[in-house]
Structure formats: structure tokens, C-alpha cells
N, C-alpha and C positions, 0 to 999 in steps of 0.2 A: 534500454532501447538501443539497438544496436544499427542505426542510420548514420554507417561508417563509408570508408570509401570503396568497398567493394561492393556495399550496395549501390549507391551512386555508380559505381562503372554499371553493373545492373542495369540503373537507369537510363543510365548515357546508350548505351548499345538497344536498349527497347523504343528510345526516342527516334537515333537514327533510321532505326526499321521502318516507323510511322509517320512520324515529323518532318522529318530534313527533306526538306525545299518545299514544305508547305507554306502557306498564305498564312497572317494574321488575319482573322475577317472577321471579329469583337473582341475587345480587349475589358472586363470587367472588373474592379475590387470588391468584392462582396463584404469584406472585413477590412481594418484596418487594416490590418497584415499578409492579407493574402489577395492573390489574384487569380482569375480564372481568363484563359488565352481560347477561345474558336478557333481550331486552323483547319485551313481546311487545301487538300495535296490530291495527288494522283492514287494514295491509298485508301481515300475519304475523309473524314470528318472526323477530328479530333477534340475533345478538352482538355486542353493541359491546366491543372489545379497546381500552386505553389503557396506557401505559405511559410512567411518569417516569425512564426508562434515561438516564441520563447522555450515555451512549455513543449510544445508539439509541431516542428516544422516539419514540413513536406515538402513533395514536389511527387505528381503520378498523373496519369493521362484518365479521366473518369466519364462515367456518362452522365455522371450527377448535374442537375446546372444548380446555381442558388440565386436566388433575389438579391438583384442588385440595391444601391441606395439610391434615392430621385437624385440627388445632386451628387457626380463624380468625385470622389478624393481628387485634393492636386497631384499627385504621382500619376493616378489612372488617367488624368488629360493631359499628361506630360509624354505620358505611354502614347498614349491615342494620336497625339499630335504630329510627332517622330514613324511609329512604326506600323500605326495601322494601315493594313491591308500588306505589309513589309513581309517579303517572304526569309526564312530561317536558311541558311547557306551552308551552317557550321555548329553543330552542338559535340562538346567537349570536355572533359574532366581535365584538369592540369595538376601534375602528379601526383594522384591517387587521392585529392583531400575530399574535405567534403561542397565540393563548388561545381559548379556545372555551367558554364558559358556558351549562350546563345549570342551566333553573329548574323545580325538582320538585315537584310538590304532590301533598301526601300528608296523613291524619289523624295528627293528634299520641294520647297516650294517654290524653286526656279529648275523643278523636272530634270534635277539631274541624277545620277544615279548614288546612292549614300551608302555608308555601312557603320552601324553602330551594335552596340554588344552589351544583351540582358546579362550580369551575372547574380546567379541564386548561389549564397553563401549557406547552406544547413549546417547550421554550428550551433547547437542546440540555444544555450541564453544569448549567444553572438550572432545569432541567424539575421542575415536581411536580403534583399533585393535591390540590385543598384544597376545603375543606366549609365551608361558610358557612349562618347565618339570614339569614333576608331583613331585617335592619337590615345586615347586611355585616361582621359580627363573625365571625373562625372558632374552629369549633366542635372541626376537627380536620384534618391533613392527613398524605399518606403521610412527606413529609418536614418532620422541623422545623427550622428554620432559624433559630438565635437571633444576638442581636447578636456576640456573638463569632464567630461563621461571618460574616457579614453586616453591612456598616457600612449598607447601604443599607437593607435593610426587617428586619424580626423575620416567620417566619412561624409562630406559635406559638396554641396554644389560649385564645381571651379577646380576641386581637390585633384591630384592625382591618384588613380587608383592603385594600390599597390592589395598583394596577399595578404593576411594578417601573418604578419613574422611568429610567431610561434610555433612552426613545425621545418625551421629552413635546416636544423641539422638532424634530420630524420631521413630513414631510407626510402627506398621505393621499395615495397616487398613486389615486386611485379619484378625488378631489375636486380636484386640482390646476388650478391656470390657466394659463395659457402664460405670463401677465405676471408670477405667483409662482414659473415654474422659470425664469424668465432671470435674476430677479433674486437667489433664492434656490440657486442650483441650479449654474447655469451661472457664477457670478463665483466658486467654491471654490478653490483655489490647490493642487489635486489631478489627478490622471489622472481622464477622462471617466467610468470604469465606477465608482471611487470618489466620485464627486460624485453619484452616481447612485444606490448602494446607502447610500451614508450621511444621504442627504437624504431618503427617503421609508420610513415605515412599511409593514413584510412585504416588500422589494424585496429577493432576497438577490443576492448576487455573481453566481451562476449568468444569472439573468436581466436585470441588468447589461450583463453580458456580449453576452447575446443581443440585448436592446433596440442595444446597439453594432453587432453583428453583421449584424441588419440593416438598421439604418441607415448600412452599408457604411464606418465608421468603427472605427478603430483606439481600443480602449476604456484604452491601457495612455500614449496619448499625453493628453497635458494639456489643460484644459478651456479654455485660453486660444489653446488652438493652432486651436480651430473658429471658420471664421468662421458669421455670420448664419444663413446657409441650412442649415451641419450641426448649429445648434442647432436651427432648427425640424424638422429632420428627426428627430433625436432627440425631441423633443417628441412629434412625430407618432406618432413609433413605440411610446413608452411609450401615449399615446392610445388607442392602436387598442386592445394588449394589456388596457388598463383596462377599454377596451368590451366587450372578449370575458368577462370577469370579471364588469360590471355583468350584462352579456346570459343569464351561466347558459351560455356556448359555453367549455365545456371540451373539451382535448385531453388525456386521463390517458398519461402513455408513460415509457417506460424506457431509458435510452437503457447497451445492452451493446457493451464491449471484450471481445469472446471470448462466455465465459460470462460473466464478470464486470459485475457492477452496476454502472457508474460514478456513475449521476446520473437523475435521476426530476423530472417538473415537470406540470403540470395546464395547460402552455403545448409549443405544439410549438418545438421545439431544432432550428431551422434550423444552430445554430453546431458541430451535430454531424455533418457530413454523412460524415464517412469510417466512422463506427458505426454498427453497425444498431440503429432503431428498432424497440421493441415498443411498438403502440398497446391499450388499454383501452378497456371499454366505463364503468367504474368508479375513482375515485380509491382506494377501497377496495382491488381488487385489485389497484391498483399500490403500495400500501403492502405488502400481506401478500406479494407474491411478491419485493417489493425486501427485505422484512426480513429476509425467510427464507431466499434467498437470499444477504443479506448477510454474515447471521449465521453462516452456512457460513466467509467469508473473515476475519469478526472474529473469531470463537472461533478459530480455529486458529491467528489470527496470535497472540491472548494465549496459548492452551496453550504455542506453541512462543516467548514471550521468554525463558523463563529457557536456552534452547535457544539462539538469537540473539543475550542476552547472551555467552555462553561462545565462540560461534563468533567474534562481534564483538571480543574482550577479545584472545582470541590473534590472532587476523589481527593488528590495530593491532602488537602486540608484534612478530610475526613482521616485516612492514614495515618496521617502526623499527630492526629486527636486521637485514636484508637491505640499507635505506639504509648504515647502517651500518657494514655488511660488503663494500659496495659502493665505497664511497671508502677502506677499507683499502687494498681491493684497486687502487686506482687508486693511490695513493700509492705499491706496489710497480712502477708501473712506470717505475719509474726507477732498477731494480736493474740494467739490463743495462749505461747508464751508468757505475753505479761500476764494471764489469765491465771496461767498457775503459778507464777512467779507470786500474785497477791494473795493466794489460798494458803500458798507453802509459807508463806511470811504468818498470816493468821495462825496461822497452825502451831509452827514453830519459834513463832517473834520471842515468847514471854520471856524466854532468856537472853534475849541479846542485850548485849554492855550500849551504855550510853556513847556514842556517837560511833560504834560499829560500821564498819565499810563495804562488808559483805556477812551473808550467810549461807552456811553450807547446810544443807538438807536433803533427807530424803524423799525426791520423787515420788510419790506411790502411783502416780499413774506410768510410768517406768521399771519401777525398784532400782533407779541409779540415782546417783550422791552427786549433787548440781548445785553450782556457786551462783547464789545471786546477788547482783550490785545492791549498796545502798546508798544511800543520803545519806551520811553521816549528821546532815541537820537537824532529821525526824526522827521521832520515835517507830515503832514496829505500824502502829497501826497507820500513821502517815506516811509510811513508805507501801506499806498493803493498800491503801487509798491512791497511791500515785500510779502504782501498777495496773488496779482496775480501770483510773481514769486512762488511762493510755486504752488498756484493753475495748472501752467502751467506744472511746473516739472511735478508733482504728474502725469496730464493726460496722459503726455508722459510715465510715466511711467505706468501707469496703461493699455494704449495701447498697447505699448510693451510687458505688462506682460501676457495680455490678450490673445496674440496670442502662448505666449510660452507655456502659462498653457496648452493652447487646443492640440498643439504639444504633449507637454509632456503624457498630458492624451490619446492622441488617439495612441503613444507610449505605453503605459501602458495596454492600452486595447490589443495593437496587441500581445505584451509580452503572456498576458494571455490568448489570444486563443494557442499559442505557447505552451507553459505550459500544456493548454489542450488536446492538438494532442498529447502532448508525453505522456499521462497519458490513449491516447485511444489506440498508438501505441501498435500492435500485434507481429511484426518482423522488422528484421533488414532493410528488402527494406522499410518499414513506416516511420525507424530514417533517410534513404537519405536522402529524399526529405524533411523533417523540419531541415536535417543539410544546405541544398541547402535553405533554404529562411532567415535562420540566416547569412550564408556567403553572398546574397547577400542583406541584411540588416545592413553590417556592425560590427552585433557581432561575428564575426569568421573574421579572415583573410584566402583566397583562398591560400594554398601554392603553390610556380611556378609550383611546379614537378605535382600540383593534375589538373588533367582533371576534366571537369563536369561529376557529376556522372552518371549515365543510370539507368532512374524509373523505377521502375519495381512494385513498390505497386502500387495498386486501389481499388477506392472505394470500401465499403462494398454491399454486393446487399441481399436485402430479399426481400420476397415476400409474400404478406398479406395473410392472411384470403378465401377473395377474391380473390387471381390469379393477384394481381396489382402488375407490381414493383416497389419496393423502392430502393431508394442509399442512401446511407450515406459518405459522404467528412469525409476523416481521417486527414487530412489537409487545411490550408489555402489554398495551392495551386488546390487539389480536391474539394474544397469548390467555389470555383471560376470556376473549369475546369466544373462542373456539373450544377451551375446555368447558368452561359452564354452561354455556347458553347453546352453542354448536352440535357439542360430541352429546350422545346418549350414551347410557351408564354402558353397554357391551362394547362399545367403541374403544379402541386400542390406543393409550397416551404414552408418548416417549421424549426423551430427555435424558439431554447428557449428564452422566452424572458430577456432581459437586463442580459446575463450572456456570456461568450464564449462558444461556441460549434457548432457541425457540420453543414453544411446545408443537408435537407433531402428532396430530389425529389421523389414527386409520380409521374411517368409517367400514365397520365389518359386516354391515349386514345382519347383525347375527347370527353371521356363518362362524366356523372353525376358518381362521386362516392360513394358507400354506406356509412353511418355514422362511420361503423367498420374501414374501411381502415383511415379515419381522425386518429383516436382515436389509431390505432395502429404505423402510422407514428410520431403522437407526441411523443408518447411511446420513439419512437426511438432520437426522437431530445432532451428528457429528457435526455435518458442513455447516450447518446455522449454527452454531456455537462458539465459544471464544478456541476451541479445539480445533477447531478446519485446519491449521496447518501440523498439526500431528499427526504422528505416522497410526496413532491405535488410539480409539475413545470409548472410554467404557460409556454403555448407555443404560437408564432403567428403564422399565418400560412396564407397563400395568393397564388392567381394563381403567377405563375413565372414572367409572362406580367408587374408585379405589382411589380416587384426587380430594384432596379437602383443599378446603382457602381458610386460615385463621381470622379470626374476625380484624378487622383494623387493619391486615395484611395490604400492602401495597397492589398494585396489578400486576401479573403474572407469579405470585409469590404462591407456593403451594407445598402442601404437606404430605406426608403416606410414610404407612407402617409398614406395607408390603410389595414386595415389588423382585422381579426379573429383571435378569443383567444379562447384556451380551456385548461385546467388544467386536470392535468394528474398526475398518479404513474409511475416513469420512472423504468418500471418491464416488459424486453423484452426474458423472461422465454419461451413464447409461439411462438414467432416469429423463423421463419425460413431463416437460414441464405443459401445461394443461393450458395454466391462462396467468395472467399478471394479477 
């Protein structure tokens, strides 16, 4: 996530436009960590949203409001008390970091005129909001931060406020000279995108990257491998970027893999050209629709870890048992060996001398001439009897082994469609029904007090090109529920080959279906698969009629003799999604 300082200058220059010399006229916490400001100025009615999220900090002007809490955090009445109705004078970036300082002037309670100063620090785990007087003393912030958190600053009531020192021998890439990134910049004894992100303040990795990307150099090769001209190129390139920032020429965009958010800049991302770009009229709006849509794939990835630890904890075990179980089984095969080791002994013993070491024989299931040990303690037929007995064990053992490995491994396999459902899961009604097939799988215990839970997810539904529909099984259990009970025998089933992932029914109609709807339902049984980020997935795909379920078979487990293949980019960009 790239909420560097260029996007914040971004910010700063969109607030100025809206904000600056507006009113505070409600000041709200809706969360712990976040605030929402009403101002309201001579260009109308704003909300300014910020938030010191660990995980996910902000700062954008929205039209969202949220439910406050009945009783105020003490920050939000420390806010209230100081600056409401306090009009904004001054919002500002101080050199290029990620901080944004509002100065607010407001009457104190002997009606005189005051000025104190919001600053919002977005510093991803070091993010907070802190309140200052205009000597620079604070007054009060959402997080405190005393020396025992922090070797580096105390952020506490009384303190003085200082930057966090971590970036005070970095450049300004806004100010920079050519003569101070050769010399500065370009001698680092690092890869190009690293001498690049780490030399200049607000520069993050992301645009790194990019500044590499199109200066048609490899950003991961080292700063010593460019000669002259790919450092002025470089130069050049950060250049331009800097003018566009000085100029107020921003690009706001999104840059989506699927539906998913990957990455967000206030610069356009030439380095992303196999994704599709969403452009912005507003930085604002590329924050509120990246969060909220992010916050879709973060919440559910934290709902579902104590889900992902359990599946994570048996898979390793299972593996570990199957490696395992795997070189027993390799170890047995040298049972057939003693097999004929004790036949050739039978065979051949009658002559051997009393406490002999070996015999040499002919092989007849070979015709070659093979040295076998003996016991010089036994006779022929006691060493022919040692042989068998070995021989015998071993079978038994490799029987047995035989069946546990296949256990183990079709354990293994079920684990990892498991794994896969939680990796497709959307919402919380998705993690039920995969916590209901671990509980009755044996990896969760069912607590007395817990009832069965009530489904409420289902499959996914699109609908092609053509007007055909498709499903997609978000689970084992859906994956079952649609091929059996769902699809009728001419209905079209698909599935990536040899890997975990959804089953996908085209209801056909009974029609002949065009060549588009195949090629768009593979599509879909790439993305739902542990495959989505490969570039090619083979898929098979067969009437339903052509599906068995072995008896005892787990859910979604399924068999077939016969079956069509076609290979595909699991890119379901153009497909349209029907209903949740």
C-alpha cells in the first residue's frame, strides 16, 4: 500500500481546495482510532474522515457519516473542548513525510483568540493523531506512547512534540539536484529501487519501482551495475514525477487484480500494465473506495486466522506423517529380495559348509550369479526361514503402510480444498459453513453450549457472455450441494485440473453451448482454485452425468473416467457477478 508522501501532498493540495478556512461544526470518534471532523466553509459541507489504524490508516474527505458511541472517547472531548466550531487557517505537509498539520484558530474560554495544531501522523504501525498548543507542547493524542513502548520519542500529555527522527538524513525528492543523487543516491552499495526508496523522503517502494519501470531499468539489479546515462535517466524520471507534484497534475487510480485492490498512487502505474486501471477525479475517492473495499479482504482474512491457523497446524502434521510414511514405504521395497534370497537358499543350501558367510547362486528369475549374506550361526534352512521372515514382515508392513499413506494423502488433499475455500471466502456467513465441516471432521471440537450454525452463504452465480448460468461452490459443502443435487445430468461441470478448487456448473439447458461460455466457465474454475495467481490453468470439464462421488468420499471429493481439457488465464475481470 503505497500511502507515501506524494500521496499526502495529494491530500494536502485537495484539502486546501475544500477545507482551509472552514469551521469545525461536529467533531466525532466513531472508533477508537479514528475521527470524523463536519466543517463546514464558503465551498459547503465537508467530512473529513482520519484514522490512526495500525493496519489501515487514512485521512479523505467522505460523504459517509458513521454512528457515533453514546458516551465520547476522552480525545473526542479534549477535541471538542479546544476546537469546536475552531476554524482551520493552515493545512500542510512538512518535508514530504507522511504528516499533515492542521492549525486551528478558535476562542479559548476568556474569548480570546487561540491557535492550536491537529497533526495526523500516517505511518502505517506508528500512525496516530495528536493535539498540540501553538508552543508545540501536547495537549493530548488518540495514542500514548511512553518510553517503554518507544526508545525513540514519548508521545504523552505535557511532552514536546517533536518528528519522529527516522527520516532526518533523507532527501526531499521535490528539492533534489542531480549533483546530490549521484553522489548521494547513486554510490549506495544496494539494488537501484532500494537506493531510491531509502534516500529520499515520502518515496515509497511502490514508486521506486515505477520511477525503475520507466526508466526501462531493472530496479532489483544493483546501483553500481548502471552506467552514466541509466543514472541520468533515473534522475530524469524521478524529475518529471516531482514536477507533476510541484505542478498540482495529479493522476488518483487504483490499480485492481480481479476485484481486488492491490495498490493505489496519486502517480499513474505504467509498471502495472497487465491490471486494470481505475482512474479518479479525486484522491479522496481513491482512498474511501480502496478502504472499503480493502477492508472487505482484511476483515475476513483476520475473522478467518484462528480458521487458518487449525487448517495450517494439521496440513504441516499430515505432510510430516505422509514424508514419513512415504520412505517406510520405500524401505519395504526390498521385501521381494529377501523373497528370493530364501527360495535360492532352499534351492541351493544343501551344499553349503557348516558356518558359511555367503552363497553364491544362480538367479533363475534373472539368469545372473548373486551373493547372498548368511548367518554363519544357522544352517541353510535357518537362514531360508530368516529371509522369509523378513520377507513376510516387510509385506505386512508395506500393506498396512499402503493404506495409511492413501488415508493420509486424501487427508491432505481435503485439508487443502479447505485452505482454498477460506482463501475464496467473502463474508462471515462463507467462514460458517467451513467452520461446520472442520467441526464435523474432527479438527474443532463442537462446544455443548454451541448449536449448529444456520447457512446462510451460497454459491456464487454469474452469468456468461451468452445469457447461460453459471455457479461456483465456495465450499466443499456447495461444491457437493451443486454437483449432485443442483446440476442435472446435461449440465456442464468444470474443474481445475489436479489442484483444490471450486466446482462450476453451467446450467445448459439442454442446449449445445457456444465455445465462449466453455472458455468463460474455465475462467472461473481457474480463479476459484488454488491456481488464481498463475499465468495458465489447465481445466477439465465434462457433462455432470459423467461425475461419481466414491462412497465414504469426503464433500466435494469426486471421480471421472472421462473428461475434456482446455487451458486457460484465470482473468474473471469481464464476467458478471449475478448475486452473492
Amino acid at each position: 500500500m503505497a500511502l507515501d508522501g506524494f500521496v499526502i501532498s495529494n491530500i494536502v493540495y485537495e484539502l486546501n481546495q475544500t477545507i482551509l478556512n472552514a469551521k469545525i461544526s461536529k467533531i466525532a470518534q466513531p472508533e477508537n482510532d479514528e475521527l470524523l471532523f463536519t466543517c463546514k466553509g464558503s465551498n459547503g459541507q465537508f467530512r473529513l474522515a482520519m484514522s490512526a489504524s495500525a493496519s489501515l490508516p487514512f485521512l479523505y474527505l467522505t460523504d459517509q457519516n458513521k454512528p457515533s458511541p453514546m458516551t465520547a472517547p476522552n480525545f473526542c472531548m479534549v477535541l471538542r473542548k479546544h476546537i469546536a466550531n475552531g476554524r482551520i487557517i493552515k493545512i500542510y505537509q512538512p518535508h514530504m513525510e507522511r504528516i499533515i498539520h492542521f492549525d486551528i484558530e478558535h476562542l479559548d474560554e476568556m474569548g480570546d483568540l487561540c491557535q492550536k495544531t491537529l497533526i495526523v501522523e500516517l505511518m502505517g504501525k506508528h500512525s496516530n493523531i495528536i493535539f498540540c498548543n501553538s508552543d508545540g507542547k501536547i495537549i493530548d493524542s488518540i495514542k500514548h506512547i511512553s518510553s517503554m513502548m518507544s526508545s525513540l520519542r514519548e508521545v504523552l500529555p505535557g511532552r514536546d512534540y517533536c518528528i519522529p527522527a527516522t527520516q532526518d538524513d533523507r532527501l526531499n525528492p521535490l528539492e533534489v539536484t542531480e549533483e546530490a543523487f549521484m553522489d548521494m543516491v547513486m554510490k549506495k552499495p544496494v539494488s537501484i529501487a532500494k537506493a531510491l526508496y531509502s534516500s529520499f523522503t515520502g518515496l515509497s517502494p511502490l514508486l521506486a519501482s515505477e520511477i525503475c519501470h520507466r526508466s526501462s531499468i531493472d530496479g532489483d539489479m544493483p546501483v553500481d551495475s548502471l552506467d552514466d546515462d541509466g543514472k541520468k535517466h533515473l534522475f530524469n524520471n524521478l524529475t518529471w514525477i516531482a514536477d507533476d507534484v510541484k505542478n498540482h497534475t495529479y493522476k488518483p487510480n487504483i490499480i485492481f487484480k480481479g476485484k481486488e485492490p492491490i495498490d493505489f498512487s496519486c502517480v499513474e502505474l505504467t509498471q502495472f500494465s497487465d491490471y486494470e486501471a481505475k482512474n479518479f477525479d479525486s484522491i479522496s475517492q481513491v482512498l474511501e473506495e480502496y478502504y472499503a473495499s480493502k477492508n472487505v479482504y482484511t476483515r475476513i482474512r483476520q475473522k478467518s486466522v484462528d480458521l487458518r491457523k487449525i487448517v495450517s497446524t494439521a496440513l504441516d502434521r499430515n505432510r510430516k506423517k505422509y514424508q514419513l510414511q512415504e520412505k517406510q514405504l520405500k524401505d519395504t521395497e526390498k521385501r521381494d529380495k529377501y523373497k528370493v534370497y530364501g527360495e535360492l537358499i532352499h534351492t541351493y543350501g544343501y551344499g553349503l559348509e557348516e558356518g558359511a558367510k555367503k552363497l553364491e547362486a544362480l538367479n533363475y528369475y534373472t539368469n545372473e550369479m548373486i551373493t547372498i549374506p548368511l548367518d554363519s550361526q544357522l544352517d541353510a534352512k535357518g537362514n531360508a526361514q530368516k529371509y522369509f521372515d523378513r520377507y513376510n514382515k516387510l509385506k505386512r508392513t508395506y500393506e498396512a503402510l499402503t493404506k495409511l499413506t492413501e488415508e493420509t494423502k486424501t487427508e491432505i488433499e481435503h485439508l487443502e480444498s479447505i485452505s482454498t475455500a477460506l482463501d475464496i471466502a467473502l463474508t462471515e456467513d462463507d467462514l460458517v459453513q467451513i467452520k461446520e465441516e472442520l467441526i464435523e471432521f474432527g479438527y474443532i471440537k463442537r462446544k455443548k453450549t454451541d448449536k449448529k450454525a444456520r447457512i446462510k452463504s451460497k454459491p456464487f452465480h454469474y452469468r456468461s457472455s451468452d445469457g447461460y448460468d453459471i455457479y461456483v461452490g465456495k465450499n466443499n459443502y456447495q461444491n457437493d450441494e451443486l454437483t449432485f443435487k443442483f446440476a442435472t445430468g446435461n449440465d456442464w461441470w468444470f474443474h481445475a485440473k489436479g489442484m483444490p478448487g471450486s466446482h462450476v456448473i453451467v446450467k445448459s439447458n439442454n442446449e449445445e453451448l457456444p465455445d465462449r461460455v466453455f472458455e468463460e466457465a474455465g475462467m472461473l474454475a481457474g480463479y476459484y482454485s488454488k491456481g488464481r495467481e498463475d499465468e495458465k490453468v489447465e481445466i477439465d470439464y465434462l457433462q455432470k452425468k459423467n461425475v461419481k462421488k466414491p462412497n465414504g468420499a469426503a464433500p466435494g471429493f469426486v471421480v471421472y473416467y472421462t473428461n475434456y481439457s482446455l487451458t486457460i488465464h484465470p482473468d474473471i475481470s469481464g464476467l458478471t457477478l449475478v448475486s452473492d
